[in-house]
DRENPA-3360 file (N, C-alpha, C; in nm, 2 decimals, always signed):
BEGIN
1 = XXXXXXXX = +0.31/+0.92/-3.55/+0.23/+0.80/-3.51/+0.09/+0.84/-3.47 ~ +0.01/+0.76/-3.54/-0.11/+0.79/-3.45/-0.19/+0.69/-3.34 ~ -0.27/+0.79/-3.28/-0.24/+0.66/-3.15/-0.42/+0.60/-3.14 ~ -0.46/+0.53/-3.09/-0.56/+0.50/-3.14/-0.67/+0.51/-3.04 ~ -0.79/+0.49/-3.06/-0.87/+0.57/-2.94/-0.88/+0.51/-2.83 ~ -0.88/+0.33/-2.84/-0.89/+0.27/-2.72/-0.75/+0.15/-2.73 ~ -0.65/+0.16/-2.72/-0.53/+0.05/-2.69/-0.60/-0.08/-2.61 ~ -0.68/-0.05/-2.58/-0.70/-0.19/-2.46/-0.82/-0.32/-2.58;
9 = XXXXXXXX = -0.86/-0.28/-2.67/-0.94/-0.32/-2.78/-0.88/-0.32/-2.93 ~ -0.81/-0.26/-2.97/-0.72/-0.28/-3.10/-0.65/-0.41/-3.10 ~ -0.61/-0.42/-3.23/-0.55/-0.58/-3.30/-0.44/-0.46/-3.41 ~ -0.34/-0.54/-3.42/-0.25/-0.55/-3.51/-0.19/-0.40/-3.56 ~ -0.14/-0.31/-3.43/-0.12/-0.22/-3.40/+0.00/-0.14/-3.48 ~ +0.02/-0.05/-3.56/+0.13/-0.06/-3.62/+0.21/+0.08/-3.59 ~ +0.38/+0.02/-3.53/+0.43/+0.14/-3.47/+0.54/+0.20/-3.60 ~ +0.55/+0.35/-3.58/+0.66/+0.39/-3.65/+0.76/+0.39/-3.63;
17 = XXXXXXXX = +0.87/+0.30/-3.72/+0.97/+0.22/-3.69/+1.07/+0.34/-3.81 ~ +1.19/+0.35/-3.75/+1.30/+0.42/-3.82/+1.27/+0.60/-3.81 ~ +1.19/+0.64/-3.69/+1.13/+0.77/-3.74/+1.19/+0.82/-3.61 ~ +1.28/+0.82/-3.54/+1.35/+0.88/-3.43/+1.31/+0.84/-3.26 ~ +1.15/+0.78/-3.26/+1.13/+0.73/-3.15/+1.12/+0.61/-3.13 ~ +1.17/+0.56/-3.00/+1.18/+0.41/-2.96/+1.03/+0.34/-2.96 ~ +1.08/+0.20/-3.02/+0.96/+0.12/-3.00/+0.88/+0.11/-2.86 ~ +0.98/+0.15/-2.77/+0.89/+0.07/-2.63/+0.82/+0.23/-2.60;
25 = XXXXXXXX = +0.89/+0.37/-2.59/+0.84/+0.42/-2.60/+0.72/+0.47/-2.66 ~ +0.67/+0.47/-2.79/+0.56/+0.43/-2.84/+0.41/+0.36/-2.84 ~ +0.45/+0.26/-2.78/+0.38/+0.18/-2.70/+0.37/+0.25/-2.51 ~ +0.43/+0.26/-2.46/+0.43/+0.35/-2.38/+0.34/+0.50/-2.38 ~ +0.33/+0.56/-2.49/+0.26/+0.68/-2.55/+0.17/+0.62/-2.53 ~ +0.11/+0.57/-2.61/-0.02/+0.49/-2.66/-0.09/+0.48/-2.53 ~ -0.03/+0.35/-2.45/-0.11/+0.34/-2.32/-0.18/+0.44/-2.22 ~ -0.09/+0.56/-2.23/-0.09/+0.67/-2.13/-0.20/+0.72/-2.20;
33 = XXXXXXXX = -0.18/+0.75/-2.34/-0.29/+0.84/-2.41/-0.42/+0.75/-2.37 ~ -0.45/+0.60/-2.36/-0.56/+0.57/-2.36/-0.60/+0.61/-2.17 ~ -0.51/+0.61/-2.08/-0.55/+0.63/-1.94/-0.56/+0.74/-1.94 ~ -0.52/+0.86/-2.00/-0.60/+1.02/-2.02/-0.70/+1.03/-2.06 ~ -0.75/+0.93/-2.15/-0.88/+1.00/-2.19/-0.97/+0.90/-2.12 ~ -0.95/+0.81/-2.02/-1.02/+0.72/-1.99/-1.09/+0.59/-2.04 ~ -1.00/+0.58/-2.15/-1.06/+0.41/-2.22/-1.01/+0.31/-2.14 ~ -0.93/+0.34/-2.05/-0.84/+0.26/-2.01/-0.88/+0.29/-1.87;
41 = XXXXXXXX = -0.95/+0.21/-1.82/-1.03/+0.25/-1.63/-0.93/+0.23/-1.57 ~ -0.93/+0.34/-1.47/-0.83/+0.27/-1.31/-0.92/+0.11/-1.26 ~ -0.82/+0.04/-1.23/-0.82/-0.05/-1.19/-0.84/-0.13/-1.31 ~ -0.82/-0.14/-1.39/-0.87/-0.22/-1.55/-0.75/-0.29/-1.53 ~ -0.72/-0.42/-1.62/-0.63/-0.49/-1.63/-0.59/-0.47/-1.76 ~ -0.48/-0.48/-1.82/-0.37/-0.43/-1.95/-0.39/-0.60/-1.99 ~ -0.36/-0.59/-2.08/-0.34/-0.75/-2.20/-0.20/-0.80/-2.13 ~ -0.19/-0.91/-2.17/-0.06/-0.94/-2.09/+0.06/-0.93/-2.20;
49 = XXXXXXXX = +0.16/-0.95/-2.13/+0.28/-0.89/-2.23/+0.28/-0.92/-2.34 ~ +0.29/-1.07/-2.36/+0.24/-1.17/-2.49/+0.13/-1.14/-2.58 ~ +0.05/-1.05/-2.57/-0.09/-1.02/-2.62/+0.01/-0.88/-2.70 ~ +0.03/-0.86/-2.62/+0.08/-0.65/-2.62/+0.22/-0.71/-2.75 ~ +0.24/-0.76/-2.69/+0.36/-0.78/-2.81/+0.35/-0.81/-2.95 ~ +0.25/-0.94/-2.93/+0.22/-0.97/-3.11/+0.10/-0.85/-3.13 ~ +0.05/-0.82/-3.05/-0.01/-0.67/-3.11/+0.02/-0.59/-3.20 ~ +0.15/-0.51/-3.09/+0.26/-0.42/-3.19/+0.35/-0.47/-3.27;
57 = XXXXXXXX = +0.37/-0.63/-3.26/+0.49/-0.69/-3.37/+0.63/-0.65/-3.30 ~ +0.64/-0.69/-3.18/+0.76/-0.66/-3.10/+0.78/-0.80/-3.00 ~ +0.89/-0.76/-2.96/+0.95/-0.86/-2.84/+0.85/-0.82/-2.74 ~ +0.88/-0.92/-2.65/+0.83/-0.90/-2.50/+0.89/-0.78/-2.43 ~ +1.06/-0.77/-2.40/+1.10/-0.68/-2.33/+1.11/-0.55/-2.42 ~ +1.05/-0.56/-2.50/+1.00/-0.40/-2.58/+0.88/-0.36/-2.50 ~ +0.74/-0.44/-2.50/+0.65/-0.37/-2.41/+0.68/-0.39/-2.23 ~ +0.74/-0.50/-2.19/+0.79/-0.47/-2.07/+0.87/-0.34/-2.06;
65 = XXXXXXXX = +0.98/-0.30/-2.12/+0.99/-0.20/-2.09/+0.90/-0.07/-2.08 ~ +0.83/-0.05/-2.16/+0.73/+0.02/-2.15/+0.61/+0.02/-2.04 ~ +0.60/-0.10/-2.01/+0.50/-0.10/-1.89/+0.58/-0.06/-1.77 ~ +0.69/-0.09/-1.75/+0.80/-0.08/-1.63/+0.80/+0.06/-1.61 ~ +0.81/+0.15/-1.75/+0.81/+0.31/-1.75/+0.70/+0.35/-1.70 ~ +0.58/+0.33/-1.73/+0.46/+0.37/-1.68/+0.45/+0.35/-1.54 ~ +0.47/+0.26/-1.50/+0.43/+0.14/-1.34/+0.57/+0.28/-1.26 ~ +0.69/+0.31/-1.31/+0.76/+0.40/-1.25/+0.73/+0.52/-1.25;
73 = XXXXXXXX = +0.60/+0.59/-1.33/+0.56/+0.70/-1.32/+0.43/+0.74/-1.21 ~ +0.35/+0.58/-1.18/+0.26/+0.58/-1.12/+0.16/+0.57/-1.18 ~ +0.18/+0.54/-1.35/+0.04/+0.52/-1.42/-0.03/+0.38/-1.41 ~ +0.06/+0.28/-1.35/+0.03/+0.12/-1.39/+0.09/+0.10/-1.24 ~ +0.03/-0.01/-1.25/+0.10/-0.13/-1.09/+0.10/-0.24/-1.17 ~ +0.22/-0.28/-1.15/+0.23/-0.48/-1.17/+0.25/-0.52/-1.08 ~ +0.14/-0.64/-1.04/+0.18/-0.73/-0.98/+0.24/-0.86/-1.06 ~ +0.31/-0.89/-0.93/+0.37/-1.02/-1.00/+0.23/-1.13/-0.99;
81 = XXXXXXXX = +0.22/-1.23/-1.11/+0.18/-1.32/-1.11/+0.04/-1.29/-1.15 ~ -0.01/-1.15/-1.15/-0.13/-1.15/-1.20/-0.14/-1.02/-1.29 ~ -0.07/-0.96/-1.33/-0.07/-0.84/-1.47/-0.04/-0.80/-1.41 ~ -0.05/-0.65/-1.53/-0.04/-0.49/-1.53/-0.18/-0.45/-1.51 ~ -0.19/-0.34/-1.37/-0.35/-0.25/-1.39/-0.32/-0.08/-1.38 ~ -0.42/-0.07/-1.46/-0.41/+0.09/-1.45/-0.42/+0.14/-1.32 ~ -0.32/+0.23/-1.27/-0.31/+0.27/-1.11/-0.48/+0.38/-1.05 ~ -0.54/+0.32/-0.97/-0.60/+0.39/-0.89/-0.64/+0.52/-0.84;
89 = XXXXXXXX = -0.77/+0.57/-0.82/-0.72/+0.71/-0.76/-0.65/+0.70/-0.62 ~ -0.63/+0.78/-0.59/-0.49/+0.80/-0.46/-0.59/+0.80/-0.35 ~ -0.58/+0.76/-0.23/-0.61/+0.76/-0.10/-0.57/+0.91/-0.05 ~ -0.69/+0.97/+0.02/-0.60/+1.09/+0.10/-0.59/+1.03/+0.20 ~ -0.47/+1.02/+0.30/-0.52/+0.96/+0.46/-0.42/+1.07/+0.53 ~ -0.52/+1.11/+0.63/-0.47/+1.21/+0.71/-0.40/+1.13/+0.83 ~ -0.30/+1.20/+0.86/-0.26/+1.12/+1.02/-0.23/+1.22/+1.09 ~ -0.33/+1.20/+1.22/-0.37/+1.30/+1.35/-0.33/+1.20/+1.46;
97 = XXXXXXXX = -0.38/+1.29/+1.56/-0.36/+1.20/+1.67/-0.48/+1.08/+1.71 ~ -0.60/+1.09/+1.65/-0.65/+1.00/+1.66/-0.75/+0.99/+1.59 ~ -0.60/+0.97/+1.45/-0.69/+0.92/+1.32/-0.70/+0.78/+1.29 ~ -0.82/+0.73/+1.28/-0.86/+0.54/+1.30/-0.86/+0.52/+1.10 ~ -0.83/+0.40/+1.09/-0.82/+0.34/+0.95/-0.94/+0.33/+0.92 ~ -1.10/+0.30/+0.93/-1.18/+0.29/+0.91/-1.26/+0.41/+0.87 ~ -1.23/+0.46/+0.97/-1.34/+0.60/+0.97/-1.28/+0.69/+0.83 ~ -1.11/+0.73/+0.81/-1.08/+0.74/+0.69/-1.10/+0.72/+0.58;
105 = XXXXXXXX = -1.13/+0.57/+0.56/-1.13/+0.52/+0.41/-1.26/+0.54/+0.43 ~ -1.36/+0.52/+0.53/-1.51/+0.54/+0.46/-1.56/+0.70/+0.48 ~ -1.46/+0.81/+0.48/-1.53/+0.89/+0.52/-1.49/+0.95/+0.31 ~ -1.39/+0.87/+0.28/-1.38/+0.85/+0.08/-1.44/+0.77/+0.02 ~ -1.53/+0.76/+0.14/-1.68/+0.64/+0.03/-1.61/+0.51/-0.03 ~ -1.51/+0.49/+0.04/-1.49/+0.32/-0.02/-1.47/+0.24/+0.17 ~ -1.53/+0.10/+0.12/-1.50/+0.00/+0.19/-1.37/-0.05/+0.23 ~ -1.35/+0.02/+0.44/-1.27/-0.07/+0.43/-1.22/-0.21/+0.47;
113 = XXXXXXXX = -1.10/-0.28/+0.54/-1.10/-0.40/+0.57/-0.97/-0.43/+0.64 ~ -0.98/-0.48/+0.69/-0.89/-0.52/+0.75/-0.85/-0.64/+0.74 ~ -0.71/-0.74/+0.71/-0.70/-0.89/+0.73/-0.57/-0.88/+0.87 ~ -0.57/-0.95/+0.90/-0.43/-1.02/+0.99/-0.36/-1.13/+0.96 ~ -0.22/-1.08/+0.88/-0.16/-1.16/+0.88/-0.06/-1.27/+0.95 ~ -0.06/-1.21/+1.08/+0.05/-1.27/+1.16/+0.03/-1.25/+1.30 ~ +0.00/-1.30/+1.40/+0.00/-1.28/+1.55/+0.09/-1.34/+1.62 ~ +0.19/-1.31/+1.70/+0.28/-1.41/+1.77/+0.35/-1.31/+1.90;
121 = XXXXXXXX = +0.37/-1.40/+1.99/+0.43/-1.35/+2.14/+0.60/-1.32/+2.05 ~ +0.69/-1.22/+2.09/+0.80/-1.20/+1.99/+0.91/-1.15/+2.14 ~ +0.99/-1.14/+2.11/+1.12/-1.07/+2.19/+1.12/-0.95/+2.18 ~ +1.15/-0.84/+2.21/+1.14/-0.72/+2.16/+1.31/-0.65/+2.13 ~ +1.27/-0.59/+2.02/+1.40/-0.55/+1.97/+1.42/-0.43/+2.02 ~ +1.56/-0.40/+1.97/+1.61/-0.24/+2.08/+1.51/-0.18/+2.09 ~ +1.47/-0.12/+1.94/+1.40/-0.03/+1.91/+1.23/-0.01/+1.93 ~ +1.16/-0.17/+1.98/+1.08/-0.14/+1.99/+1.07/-0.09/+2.14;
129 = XXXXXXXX = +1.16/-0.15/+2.27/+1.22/-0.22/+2.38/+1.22/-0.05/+2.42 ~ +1.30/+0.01/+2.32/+1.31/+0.21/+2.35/+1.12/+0.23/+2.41 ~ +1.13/+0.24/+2.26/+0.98/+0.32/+2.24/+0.82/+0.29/+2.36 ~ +0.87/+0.13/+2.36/+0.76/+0.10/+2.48/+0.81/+0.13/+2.64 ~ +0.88/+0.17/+2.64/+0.97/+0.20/+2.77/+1.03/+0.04/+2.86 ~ +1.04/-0.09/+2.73/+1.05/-0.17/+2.85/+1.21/-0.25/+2.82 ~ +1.22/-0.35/+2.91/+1.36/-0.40/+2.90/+1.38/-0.51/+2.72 ~ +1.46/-0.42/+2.69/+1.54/-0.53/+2.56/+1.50/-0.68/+2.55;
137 = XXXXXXXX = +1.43/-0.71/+2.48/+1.42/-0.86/+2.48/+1.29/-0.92/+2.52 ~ +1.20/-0.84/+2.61/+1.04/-0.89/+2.70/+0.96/-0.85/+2.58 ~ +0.89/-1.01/+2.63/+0.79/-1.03/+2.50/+0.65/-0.93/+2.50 ~ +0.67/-0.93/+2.35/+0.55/-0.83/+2.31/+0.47/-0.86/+2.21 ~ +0.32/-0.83/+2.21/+0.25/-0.90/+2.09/+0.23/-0.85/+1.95 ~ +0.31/-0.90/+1.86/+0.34/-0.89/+1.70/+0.21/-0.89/+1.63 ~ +0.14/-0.80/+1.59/+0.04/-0.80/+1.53/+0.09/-0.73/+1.38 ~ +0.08/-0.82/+1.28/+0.08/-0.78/+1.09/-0.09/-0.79/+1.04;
145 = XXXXXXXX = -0.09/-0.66/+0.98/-0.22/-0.62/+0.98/-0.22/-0.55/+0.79 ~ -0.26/-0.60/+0.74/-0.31/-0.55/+0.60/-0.42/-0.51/+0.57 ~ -0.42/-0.32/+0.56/-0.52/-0.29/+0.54/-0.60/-0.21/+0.41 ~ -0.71/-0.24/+0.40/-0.75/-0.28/+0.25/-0.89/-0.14/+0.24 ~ -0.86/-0.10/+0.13/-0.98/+0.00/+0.04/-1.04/-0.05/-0.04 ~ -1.18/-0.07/-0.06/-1.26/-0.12/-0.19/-1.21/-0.25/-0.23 ~ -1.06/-0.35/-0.14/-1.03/-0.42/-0.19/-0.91/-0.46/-0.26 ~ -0.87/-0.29/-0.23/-0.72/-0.26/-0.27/-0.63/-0.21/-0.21;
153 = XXXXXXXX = -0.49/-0.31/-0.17/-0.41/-0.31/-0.03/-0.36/-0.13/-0.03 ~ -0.37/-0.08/+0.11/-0.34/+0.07/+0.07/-0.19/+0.06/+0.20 ~ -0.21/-0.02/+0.31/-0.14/+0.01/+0.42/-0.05/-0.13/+0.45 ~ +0.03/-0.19/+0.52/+0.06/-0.29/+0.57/+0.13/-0.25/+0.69 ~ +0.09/-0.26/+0.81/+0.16/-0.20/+0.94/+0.19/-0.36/+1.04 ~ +0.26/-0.36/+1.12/+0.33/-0.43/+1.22/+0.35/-0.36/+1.36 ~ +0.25/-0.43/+1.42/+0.18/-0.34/+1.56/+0.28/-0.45/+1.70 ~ +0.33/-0.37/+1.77/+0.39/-0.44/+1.86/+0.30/-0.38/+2.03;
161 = XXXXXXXX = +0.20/-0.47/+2.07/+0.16/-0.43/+2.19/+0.23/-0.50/+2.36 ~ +0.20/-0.42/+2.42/+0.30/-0.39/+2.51/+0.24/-0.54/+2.61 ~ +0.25/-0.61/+2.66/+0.21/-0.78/+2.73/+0.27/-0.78/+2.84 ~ +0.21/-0.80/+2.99/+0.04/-0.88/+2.94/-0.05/-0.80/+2.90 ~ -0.07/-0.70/+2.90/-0.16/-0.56/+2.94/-0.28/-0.64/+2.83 ~ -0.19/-0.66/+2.67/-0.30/-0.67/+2.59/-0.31/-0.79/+2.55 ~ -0.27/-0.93/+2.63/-0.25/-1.07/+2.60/-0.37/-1.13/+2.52 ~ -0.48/-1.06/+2.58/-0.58/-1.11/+2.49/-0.65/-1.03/+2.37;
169 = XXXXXXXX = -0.53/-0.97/+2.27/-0.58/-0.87/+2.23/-0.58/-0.96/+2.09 ~ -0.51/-1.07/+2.06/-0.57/-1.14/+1.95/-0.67/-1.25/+1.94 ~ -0.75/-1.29/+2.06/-0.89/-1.33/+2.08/-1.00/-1.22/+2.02 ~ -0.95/-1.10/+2.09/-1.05/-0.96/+2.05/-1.00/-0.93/+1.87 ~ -0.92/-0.96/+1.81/-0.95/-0.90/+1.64/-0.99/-1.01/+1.54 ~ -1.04/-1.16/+1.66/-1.08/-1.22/+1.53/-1.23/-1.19/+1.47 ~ -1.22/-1.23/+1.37/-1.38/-1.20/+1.26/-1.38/-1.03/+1.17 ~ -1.27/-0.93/+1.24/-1.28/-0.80/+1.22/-1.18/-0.72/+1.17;
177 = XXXXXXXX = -1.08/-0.77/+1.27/-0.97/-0.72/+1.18/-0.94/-0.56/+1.25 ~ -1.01/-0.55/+1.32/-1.00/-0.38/+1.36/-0.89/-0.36/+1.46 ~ -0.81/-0.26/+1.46/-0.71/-0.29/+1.58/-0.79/-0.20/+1.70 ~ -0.82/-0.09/+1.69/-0.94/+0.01/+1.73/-1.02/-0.07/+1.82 ~ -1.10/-0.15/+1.72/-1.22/-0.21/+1.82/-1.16/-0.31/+1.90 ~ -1.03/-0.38/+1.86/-0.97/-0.50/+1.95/-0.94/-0.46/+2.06 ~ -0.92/-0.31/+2.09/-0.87/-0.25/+2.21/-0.93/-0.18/+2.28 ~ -1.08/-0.15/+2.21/-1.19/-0.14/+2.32/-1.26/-0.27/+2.42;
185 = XXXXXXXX = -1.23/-0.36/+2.28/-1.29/-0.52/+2.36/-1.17/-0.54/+2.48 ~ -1.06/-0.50/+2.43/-0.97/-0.51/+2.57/-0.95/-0.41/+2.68 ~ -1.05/-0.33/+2.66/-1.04/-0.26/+2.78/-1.00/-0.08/+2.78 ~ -0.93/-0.09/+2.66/-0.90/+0.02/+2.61/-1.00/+0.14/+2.54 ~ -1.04/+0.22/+2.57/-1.14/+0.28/+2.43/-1.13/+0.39/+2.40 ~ -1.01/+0.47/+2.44/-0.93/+0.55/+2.37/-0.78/+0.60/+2.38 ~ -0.74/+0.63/+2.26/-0.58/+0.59/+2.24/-0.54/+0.69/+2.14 ~ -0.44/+0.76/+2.13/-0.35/+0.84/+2.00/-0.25/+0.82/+2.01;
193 = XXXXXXXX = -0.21/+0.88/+1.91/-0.02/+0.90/+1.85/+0.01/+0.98/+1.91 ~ +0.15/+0.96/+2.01/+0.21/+1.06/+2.02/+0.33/+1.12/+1.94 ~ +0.39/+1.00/+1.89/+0.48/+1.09/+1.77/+0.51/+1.00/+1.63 ~ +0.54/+1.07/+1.51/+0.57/+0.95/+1.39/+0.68/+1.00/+1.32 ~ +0.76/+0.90/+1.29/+0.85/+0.94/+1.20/+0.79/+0.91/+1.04 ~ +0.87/+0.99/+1.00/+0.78/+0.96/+0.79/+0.93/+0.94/+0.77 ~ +0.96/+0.81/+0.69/+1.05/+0.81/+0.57/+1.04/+0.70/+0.44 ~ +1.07/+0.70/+0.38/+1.02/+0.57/+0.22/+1.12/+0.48/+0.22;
201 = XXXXXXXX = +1.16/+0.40/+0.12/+1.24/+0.28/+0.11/+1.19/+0.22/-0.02 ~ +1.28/+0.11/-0.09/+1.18/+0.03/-0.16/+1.18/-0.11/-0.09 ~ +1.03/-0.13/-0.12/+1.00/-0.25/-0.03/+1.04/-0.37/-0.07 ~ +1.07/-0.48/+0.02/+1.08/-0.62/+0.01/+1.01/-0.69/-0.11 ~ +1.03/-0.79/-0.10/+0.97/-0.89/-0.22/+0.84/-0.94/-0.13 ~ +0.83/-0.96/-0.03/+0.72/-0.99/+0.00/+0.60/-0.85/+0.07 ~ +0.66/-0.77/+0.13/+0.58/-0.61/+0.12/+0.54/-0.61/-0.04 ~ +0.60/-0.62/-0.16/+0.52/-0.56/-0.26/+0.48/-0.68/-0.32;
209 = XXXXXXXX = +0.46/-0.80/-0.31/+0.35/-0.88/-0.28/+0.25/-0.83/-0.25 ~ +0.23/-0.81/-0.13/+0.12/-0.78/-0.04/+0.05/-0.64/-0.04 ~ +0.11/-0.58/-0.13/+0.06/-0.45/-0.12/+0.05/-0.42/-0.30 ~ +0.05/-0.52/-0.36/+0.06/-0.57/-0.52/+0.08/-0.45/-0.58 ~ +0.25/-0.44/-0.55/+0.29/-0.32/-0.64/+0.42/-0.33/-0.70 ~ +0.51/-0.28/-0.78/+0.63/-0.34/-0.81/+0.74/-0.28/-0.71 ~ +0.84/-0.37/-0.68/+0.93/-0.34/-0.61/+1.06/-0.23/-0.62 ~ +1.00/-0.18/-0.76/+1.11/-0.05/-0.78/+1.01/+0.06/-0.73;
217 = XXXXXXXX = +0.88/+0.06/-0.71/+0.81/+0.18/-0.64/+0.85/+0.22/-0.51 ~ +0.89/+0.31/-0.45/+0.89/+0.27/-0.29/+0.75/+0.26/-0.24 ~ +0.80/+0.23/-0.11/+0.68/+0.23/+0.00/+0.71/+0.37/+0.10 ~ +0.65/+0.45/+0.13/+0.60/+0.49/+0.24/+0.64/+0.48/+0.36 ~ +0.69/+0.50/+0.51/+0.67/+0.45/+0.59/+0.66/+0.53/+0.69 ~ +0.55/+0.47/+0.84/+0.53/+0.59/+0.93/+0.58/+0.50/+1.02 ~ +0.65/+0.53/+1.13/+0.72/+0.45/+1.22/+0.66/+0.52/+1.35 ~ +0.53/+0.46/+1.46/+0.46/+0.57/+1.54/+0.47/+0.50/+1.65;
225 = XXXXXXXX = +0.46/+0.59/+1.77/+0.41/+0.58/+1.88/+0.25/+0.56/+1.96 ~ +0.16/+0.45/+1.98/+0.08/+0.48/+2.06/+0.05/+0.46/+2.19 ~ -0.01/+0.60/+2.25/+0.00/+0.59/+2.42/-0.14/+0.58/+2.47 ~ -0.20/+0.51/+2.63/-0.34/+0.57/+2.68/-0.37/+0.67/+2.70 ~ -0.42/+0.73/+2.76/-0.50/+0.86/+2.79/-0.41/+0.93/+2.93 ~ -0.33/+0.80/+2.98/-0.21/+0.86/+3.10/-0.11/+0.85/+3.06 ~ -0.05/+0.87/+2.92/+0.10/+0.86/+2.84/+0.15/+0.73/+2.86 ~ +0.13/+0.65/+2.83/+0.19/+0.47/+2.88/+0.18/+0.42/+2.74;
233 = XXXXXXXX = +0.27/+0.41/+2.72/+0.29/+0.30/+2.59/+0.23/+0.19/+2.57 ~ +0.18/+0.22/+2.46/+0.10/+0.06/+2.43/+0.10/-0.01/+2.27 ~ +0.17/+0.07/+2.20/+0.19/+0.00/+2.06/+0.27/+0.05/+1.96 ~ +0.38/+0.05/+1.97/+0.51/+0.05/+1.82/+0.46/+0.00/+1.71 ~ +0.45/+0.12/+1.60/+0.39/+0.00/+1.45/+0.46/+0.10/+1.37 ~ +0.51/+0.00/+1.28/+0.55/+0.01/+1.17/+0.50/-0.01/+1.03 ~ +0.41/+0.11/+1.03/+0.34/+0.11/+0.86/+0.38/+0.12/+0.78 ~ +0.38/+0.04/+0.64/+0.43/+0.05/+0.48/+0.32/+0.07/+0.43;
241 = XXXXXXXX = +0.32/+0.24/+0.35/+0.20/+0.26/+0.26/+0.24/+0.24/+0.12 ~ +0.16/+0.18/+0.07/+0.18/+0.19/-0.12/+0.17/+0.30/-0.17 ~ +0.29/+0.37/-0.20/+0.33/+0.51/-0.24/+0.24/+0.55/-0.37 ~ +0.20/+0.47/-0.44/+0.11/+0.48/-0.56/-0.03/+0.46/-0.55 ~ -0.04/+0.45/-0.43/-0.20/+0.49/-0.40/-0.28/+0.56/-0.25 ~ -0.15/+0.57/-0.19/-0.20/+0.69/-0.12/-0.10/+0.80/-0.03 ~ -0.15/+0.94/-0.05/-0.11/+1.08/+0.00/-0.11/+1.06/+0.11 ~ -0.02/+1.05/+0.17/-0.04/+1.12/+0.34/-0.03/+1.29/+0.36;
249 = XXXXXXXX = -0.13/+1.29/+0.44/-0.17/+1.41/+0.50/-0.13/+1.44/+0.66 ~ -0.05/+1.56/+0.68/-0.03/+1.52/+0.85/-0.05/+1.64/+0.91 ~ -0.14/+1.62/+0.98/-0.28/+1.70/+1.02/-0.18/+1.78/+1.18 ~ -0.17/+1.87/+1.23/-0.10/+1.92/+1.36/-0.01/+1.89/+1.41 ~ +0.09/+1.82/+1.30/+0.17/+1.74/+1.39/+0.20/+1.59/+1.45 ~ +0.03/+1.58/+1.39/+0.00/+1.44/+1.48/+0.02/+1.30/+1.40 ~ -0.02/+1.17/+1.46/+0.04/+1.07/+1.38/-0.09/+0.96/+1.34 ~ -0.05/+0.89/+1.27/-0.19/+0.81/+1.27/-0.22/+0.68/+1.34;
257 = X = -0.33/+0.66/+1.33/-0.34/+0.53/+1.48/-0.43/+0.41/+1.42;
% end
């Protein structure tokens, strides 16, 4: 078969049928060959299945399969509801003891961002109830925080701060989004990890929503401790990185903040 120089601009694509290799893989070839040589940009969007199919003169779950193969190698991300895109270069992010989300993504020349998805007074569960030193069940403030590169979700963490200490710590993150700066406006102005767990999973239906990636990818996850400058607990967060777009690096031991 020959494969043609740009897949993302061809019409009426014709695959070798009866010659030992599968249809979907074929089309599978093709795509990869065009993201190797670069006709096919990171971040570019793919034709949609319906396109891709009367292309090559196939079913739909012929090139779905094929995209599904790619999206599981890390060449492609689908999101639901809005395509297939060619997968991104990778995030390095190091986690130290007082490594900040911002200073990272721009120290890789992309813009970062912060949104907040969720703020609420919460009960505290065993585990967070351990980690902060306090009794089972005393409310703590639920901060979901999605954080974003150039635009594109890299992190999604769930910050539990320790109350009242930081009661007005969601007055201090509106307009910005920073957890960093929220906790200098509160009084705080410097803070590290003391310890992180690393382990992956595959994420929820709504984590790979939000992190627009497919749900057979895993996610990432750093499960951290942060303390003041007198060891006192002040924030249990549970980060989910999008395994297909960024490396963790873990710099002495330390964790990221």
């Amino acid at each position: 078969m020959t494969l043609p120089a740009d897949p993302a601009t061809q019409t009426d694509i014709t695959l070798a049928r009866g010659e030992g290799v599968s249809l979907w893989r074929q089309i599978a070839l093709e795509l990869e060959h065009g993201i190797a040589e670069g006709t096919l940009a990171p971040g570019s969007r793919l034709p949609t299945e319906a396109a891709l199919a009367a292309r090559h003169g196939v079913n739909r779950h012929t090139v779905r399969r094929a995209l599904d193969s790619l999206a599981a190698r890390g060449l492609l991300r689908i999101e639901q509801g809005r395509g297939s895109f060619v997968a991104e270069d990778v995030v390095d992010y190091p986690l130290g003891p007082r490594t900040r989300f911002s200073e990272v993504i721009r120290a890789q020349n992309r813009e970062p961002e912060g949104r907040i998805l969720r703020l609420a007074e919460v009960p505290a569960s065993a585990a967070v109830a351990e980690a902060l030193r306090l009794p089972a069940g005393q409310a703590v403030l639920a901060v979901e925080r999605l954080g974003l590169a150039d635009g594109r979700p890299v992190v999604l963490g769930l910050h539990h701060f320790v109350l009242p200490r930081f009661a007005q710590l969601g007055a201090a993150l509106e307009g910005h989004g920073s957890i960093t700066r929220a906790l200098a406006l509160s009084g705080l102005a410097d803070y590290r990890r003391a310890w992180t767990r690393l382990t992956a999973r595959l994420p929820t239906a709504e984590e790979a929503t939000l992190l627009r990636q497919a749900r057979a990818r895993p996610v990432m996850l750093a499960e951290a401790l942060s303390v003041d400058p007198d060891g006192q607990p002040i924030d249990y967060t549970l980060s989910r990185y999008a395994a297909g777009r960024v490396q963790i690096i873990v710099e002495g031991g330390g964790a990221e903040a």
